[in-house]
C-alpha positions in Angstrom: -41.2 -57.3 0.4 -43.3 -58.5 -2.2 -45.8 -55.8 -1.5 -42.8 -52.6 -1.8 -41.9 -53.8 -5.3 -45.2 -54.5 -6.4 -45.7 -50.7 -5.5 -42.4 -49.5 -6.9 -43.0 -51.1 -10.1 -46.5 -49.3 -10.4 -45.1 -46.2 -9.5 -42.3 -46.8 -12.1 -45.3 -47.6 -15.1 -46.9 -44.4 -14.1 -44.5 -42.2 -14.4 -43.7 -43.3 -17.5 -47.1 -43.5 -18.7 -47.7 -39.6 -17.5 -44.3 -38.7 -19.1 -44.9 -40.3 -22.3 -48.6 -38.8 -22.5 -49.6 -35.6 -23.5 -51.1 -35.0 -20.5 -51.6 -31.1 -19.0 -48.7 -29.1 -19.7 -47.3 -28.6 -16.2 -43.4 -27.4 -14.8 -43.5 -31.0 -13.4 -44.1 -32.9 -15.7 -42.0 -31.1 -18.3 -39.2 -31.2 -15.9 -39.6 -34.9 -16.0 -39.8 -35.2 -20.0 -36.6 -33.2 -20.0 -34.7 -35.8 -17.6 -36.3 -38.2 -19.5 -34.7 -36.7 -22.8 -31.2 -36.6 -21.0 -31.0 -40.1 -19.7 -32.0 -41.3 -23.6 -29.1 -38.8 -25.0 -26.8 -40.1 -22.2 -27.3 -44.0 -23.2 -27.3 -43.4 -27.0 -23.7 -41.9 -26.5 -22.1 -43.9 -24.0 -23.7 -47.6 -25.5 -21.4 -46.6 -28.6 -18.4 -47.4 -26.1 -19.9 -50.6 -24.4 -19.1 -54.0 -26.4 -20.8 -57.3 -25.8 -18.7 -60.4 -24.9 -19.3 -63.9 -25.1 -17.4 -66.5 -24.4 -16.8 -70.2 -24.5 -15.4 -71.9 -21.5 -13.1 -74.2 -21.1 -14.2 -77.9 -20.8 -13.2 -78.6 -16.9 -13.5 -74.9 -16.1 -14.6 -73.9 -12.8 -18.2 -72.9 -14.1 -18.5 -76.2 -15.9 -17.2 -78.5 -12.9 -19.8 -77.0 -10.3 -22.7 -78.1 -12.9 -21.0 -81.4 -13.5 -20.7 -82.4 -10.0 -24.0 -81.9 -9.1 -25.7 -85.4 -10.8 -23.0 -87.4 -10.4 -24.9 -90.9 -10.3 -22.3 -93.2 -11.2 -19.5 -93.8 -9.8 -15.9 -93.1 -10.5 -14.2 -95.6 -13.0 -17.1 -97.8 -13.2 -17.0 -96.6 -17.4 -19.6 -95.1 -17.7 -20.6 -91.1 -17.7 -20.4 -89.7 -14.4 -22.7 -87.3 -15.6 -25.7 -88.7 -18.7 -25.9 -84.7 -20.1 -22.6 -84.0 -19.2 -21.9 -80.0 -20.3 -18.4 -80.0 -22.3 -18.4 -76.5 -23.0 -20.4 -73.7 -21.3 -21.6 -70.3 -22.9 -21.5 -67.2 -20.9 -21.7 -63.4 -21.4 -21.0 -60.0 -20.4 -19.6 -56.3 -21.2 -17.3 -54.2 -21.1 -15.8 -50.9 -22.3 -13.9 -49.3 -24.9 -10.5 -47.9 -23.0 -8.1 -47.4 -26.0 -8.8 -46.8 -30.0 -6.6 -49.2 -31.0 -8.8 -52.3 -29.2 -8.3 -52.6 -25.7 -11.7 -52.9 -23.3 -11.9 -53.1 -19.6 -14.3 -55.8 -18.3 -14.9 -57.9 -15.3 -12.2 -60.6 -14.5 -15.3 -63.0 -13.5 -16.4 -62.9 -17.3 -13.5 -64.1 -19.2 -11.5 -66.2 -16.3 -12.5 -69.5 -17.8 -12.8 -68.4 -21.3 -11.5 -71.0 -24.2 -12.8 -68.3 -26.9 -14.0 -64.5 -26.5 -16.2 -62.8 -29.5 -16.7 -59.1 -28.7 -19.6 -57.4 -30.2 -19.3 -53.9 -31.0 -22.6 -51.3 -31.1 -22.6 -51.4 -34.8 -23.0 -55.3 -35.0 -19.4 -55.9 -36.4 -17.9 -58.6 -34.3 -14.2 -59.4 -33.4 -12.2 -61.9 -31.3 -10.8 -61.4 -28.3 -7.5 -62.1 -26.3 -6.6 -61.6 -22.7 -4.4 -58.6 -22.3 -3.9 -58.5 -18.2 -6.7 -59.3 -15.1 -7.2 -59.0 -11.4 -8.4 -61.5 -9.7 -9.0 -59.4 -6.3 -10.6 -56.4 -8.4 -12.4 -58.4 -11.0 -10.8 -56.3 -13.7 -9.6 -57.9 -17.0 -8.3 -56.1 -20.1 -8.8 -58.0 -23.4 -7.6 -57.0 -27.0 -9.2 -56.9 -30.2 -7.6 -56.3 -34.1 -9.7 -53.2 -34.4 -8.7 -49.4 -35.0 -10.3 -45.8 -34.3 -13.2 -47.1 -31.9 -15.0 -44.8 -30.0 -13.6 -44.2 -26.2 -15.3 -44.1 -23.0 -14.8 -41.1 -21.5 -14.0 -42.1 -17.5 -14.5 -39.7 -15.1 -12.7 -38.9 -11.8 -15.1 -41.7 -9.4 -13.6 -39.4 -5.9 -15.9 -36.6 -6.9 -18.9 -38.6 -7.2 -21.7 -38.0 -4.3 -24.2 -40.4 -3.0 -27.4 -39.8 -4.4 -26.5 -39.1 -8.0 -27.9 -40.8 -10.8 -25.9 -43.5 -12.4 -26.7 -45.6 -15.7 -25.4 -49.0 -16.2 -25.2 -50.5 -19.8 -25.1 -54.1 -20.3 -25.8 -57.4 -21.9 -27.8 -59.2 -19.1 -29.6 -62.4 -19.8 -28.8 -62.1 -23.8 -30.3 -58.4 -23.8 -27.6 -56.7 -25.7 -27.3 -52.7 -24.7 -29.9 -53.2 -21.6 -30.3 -49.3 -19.8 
């Protein structure tokens, strides 16, 4: 296993090393630079719809219990902490998607759930809060609100006309790195 992604990975750095250098002109390679051009016109235009969420969760949340119970060295109603670091409000974060000008962005129910506070991040650094709107626990969809105007709109396509095998690009905030590709 180790071995595959070792070898995927070098693959990966070459390719970008032969598309980034001026190496011999060949169709390949300029076949390759021209993808290469696409995917960075793609992600500069649909980022502009992607926000940034984080949130605060709620003290006693679900998120916040798991890590609470798993130290528990004193017991129950002796007075002291059940927990010497105990966590009283947890930090999490996500993204989501423009739907509507007027402020409304799809995200994943999972992200906001437990949230005490949401702060949306828009592209251009301006930041807003947030208020749930609607969610789905069995999709994982929530819709949240925020007091903006004449934002920029994902475009979302029809997804029963999409074939296995063609490229997708996700856009994201994982581990704190804002509009990830």
């Amino acid at each position: 296993m180790m071995t595959s992604k070792f070898v995927l990975l070098s693959f990966a750095f070459g390719l970008v090393f032969l598309i980034s250098t001026n190496a011999t002109a060949s169709p390949e390679l300029d076949l390759a630079r021209q993808l290469n051009r696409a995917f960075i016109e793609v992600a500069d235009k649909a980022s502009m719809d992607v926000v940034v969420i984080n949130v605060v969760e709620k003290p006693g949340s679900s998120s916040a219990d798991s890590y609470d119970d798993e130290a528990d060295a004193e017991p129950h109603g002796s007075g002291k902490s059940a927990h010497p670091y105990k966590v009283e409000k947890m930090f999490g974060q996500g993204s989501g998607v423009v739907i509507r000008k007027d402020g409304y962005i799809l995200t994943n129910n999972h992200v906001v759930e437990d949230a005490d506070k949401i702060e949306v991040k828009l592209r251009d650094g301006r930041t807003f809060p947030a208020e749930i709107r609607g969610r789905d626990t069995q999709s994982d969809l929530a819709v949240i609100k925020i007091a903006a105007t004449d934002l920029p709109v994902a475009r979302l396509a029809d997804s029963s006309k999409t074939r296995v095998g063609e490229f997708a690009i996700a856009i994201g905030a994982p581990f704190s790195l804002d509009y990830s590709v």
